[in-house]
C-alpha positions as CSV (number, residue, x, y, z in Angstrom):
1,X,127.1,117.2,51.0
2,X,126.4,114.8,53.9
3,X,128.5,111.5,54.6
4,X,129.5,109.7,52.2
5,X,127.8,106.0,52.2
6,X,125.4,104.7,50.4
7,X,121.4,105.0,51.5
8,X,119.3,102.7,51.5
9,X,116.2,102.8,49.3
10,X,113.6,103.5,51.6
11,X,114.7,105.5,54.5
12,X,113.0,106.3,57.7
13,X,111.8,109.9,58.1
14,X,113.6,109.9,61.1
15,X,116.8,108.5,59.8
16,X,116.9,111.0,57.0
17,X,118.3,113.8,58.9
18,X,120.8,111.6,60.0
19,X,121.8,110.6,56.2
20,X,121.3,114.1,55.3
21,X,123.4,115.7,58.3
22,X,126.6,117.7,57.8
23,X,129.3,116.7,60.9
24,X,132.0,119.6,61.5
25,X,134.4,119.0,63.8
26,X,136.7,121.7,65.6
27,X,139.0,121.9,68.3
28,X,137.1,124.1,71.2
29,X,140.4,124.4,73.5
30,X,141.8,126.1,70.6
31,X,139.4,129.2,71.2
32,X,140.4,129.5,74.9
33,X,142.8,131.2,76.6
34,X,145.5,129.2,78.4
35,X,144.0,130.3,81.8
36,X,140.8,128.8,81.4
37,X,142.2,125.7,79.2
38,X,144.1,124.8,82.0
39,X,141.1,124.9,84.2
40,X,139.6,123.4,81.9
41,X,141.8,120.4,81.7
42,X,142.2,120.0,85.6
43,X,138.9,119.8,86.4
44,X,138.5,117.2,83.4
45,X,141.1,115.4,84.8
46,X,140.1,115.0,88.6
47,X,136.4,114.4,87.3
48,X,137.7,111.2,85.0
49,X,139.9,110.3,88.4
50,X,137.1,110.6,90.6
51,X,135.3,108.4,88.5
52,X,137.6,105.8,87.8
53,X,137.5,105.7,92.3
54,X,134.2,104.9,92.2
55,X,134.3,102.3,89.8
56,X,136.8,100.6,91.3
57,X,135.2,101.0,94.9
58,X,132.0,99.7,93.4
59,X,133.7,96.8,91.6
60,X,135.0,95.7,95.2
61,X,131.8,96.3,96.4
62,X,130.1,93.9,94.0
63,X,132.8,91.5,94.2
64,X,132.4,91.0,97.9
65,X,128.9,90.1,97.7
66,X,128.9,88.1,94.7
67,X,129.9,85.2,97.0
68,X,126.8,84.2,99.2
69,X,128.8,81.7,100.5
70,X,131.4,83.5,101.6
71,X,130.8,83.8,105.8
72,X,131.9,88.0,105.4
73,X,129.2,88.7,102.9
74,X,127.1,89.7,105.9
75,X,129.6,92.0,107.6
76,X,130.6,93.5,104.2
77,X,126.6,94.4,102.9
78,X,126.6,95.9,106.6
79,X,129.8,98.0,106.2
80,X,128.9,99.6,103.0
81,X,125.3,100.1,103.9
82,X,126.2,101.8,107.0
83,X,129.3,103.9,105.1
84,X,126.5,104.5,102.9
85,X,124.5,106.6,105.3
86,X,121.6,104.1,106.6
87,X,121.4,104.3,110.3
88,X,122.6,101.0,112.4
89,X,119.5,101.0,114.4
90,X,117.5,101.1,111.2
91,X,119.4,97.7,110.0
92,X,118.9,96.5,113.4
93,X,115.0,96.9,113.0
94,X,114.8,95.4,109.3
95,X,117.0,92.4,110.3
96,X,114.7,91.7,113.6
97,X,111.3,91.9,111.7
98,X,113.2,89.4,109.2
99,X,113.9,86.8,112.3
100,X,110.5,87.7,113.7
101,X,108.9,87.1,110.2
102,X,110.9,83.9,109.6
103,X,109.9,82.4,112.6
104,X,106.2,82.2,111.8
């Protein structure tokens, strides 16, 4: 049995399970009740939108500082580092030993 394509002569020992492999597919949500398929599917769903959220608040994210340039780069990097948790003081202190180092 296996899939059916041709192998090549000499095959890697650890490609021949893969030429040699039986694939069965079946429909798991066929097996569950309509309860849990439900469930199931909701929480499938609000994961995949939750995801496709963060992707697009990264992809903002990434946009806004891809512009050195641009005079809000600063303010942005310190918006999202600070909605990311890190404390203001603790910017405050890396962006004074950065003047302090700079002026030397």
């Amino acid at each position: 049995a296996g899939l059916d394509r041709e192998q090549p002569e000499t095959i890697d020992p650890k490609l021949a399970t893969v030429f040699n492999a039986e694939v069965y597919f079946f429909n798991t949500l066929q097996y569950l009740d309509d309860v849990t398929r439900d469930a199931l599917k909701t929480a499938v769903h609000l994961a995949t939108a939750d995801l496709v959220e963060r992707c697009f608040k990264l992809t903002g994210e990434l946009e806004a500082l891809a512009n050195p340039s641009d005079p809000r780069t600063p303010v942005r990097l310190i918006e999202m580092l600070v909605g990311a948790g890190y404390k203001p003081a603790r910017l405050l202190a890396i962006l004074m030993s950065a003047v302090t180092d700079g002026d030397e």
